[in-house]
N, C-alpha and C positions, 0 to 999 in steps of 0.2 A: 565316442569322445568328440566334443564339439573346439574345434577348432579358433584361435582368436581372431580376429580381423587384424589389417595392419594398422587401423590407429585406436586399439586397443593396447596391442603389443606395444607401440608407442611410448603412451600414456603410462601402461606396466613399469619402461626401462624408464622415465622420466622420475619413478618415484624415489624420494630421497636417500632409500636402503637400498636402490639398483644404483643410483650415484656414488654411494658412498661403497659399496664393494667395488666398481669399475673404479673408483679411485683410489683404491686400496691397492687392487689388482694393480695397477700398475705403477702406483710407489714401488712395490714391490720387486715389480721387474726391472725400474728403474735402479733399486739398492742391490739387485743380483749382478746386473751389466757392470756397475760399477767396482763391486766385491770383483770379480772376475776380471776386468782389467787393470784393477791395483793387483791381482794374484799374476799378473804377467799372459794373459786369455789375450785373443783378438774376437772382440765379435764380429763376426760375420752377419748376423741375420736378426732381428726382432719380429715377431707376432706375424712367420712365413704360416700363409694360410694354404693348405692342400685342396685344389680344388678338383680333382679326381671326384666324379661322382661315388665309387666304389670305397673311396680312402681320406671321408674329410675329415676333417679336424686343423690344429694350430700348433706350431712349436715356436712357445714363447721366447727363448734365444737359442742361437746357434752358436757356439766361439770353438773358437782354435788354440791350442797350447801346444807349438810346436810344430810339431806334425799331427797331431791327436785332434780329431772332429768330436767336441762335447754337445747334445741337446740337451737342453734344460728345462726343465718344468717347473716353473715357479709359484709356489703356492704359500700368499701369505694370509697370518690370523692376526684379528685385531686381540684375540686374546687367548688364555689358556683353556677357557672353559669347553672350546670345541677340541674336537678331537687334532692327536697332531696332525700338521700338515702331509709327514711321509704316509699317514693312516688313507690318504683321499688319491693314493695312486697305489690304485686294486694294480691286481695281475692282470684283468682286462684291459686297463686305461696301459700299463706298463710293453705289454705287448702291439697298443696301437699307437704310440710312442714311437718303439724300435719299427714298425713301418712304418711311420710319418718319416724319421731322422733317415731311414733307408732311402724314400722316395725324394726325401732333401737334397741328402747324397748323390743320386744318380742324376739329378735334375742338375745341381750346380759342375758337376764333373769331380767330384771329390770320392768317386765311390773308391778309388786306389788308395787312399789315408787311413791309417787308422782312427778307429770311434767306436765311441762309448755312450752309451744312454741310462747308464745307471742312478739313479737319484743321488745326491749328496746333501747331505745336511750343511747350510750358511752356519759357520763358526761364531758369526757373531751375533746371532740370532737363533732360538730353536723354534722359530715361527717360520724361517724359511727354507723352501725347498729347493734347489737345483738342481 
């Protein structure tokens, strides 16, 4: 398998459908952070990247309700023709989730709170995930 160069990958993420889902993506997380501090949430965290060789990945927000630590995966569609959004968080992606929000956890001092990494369906939208 032949590998890109970096100003190939460049060029790739410069293209107007890599534009337009990175600004998708993050309308999206921008209407979740929102949705969740009119729900009474504190967000804590956006787009914490794990940089643990062993454990990488991203949890797109962190908030708090109370004493409850929520992660949140946010995942939006521009339309209905793809599959739902809860369908693109496998049991593999869901399990490296609850280690990312673990290792969130221990890193910020929060590992004594309770939390949750369950997906939730956005009420005001069935395009979005949290």
């Amino acid at each position: 398998m032949r590998t890109k160069t970096k100003a190939a990958a460049a060029r790739d993420a410069s293209t107007p459908s890599r534009q337009w889902g990175h600004w998708l993506g993050r309308y999206g997380e921008e209407a979740a952070a929102h949705y969740l501090l009119g729900a009474g949430y504190q967000v804590l965290d956006r787009n914490w990247i794990c940089r643990d060789p062993d454990l990488r990945g991203e949890l797109d927000l962190i908030a708090r309700y109370r004493r409850t630590i929520v992660a949140c995966e946010v995942k939006t569609r521009a339309s209905d023709r793809l599959a739902h959004p809860a369908e693109a968080v496998t049991p593999e992606k869901a399990t490296r989730l609850r280690l990312l929000a673990t290792r969130w956890l221990y890193d910020y001092q929060h590992h004594h709170h309770p939390n949750r990494t369950s997906p939730i369906p956005h009420p005001r939208s069935p395009q979005l995930l949290l």
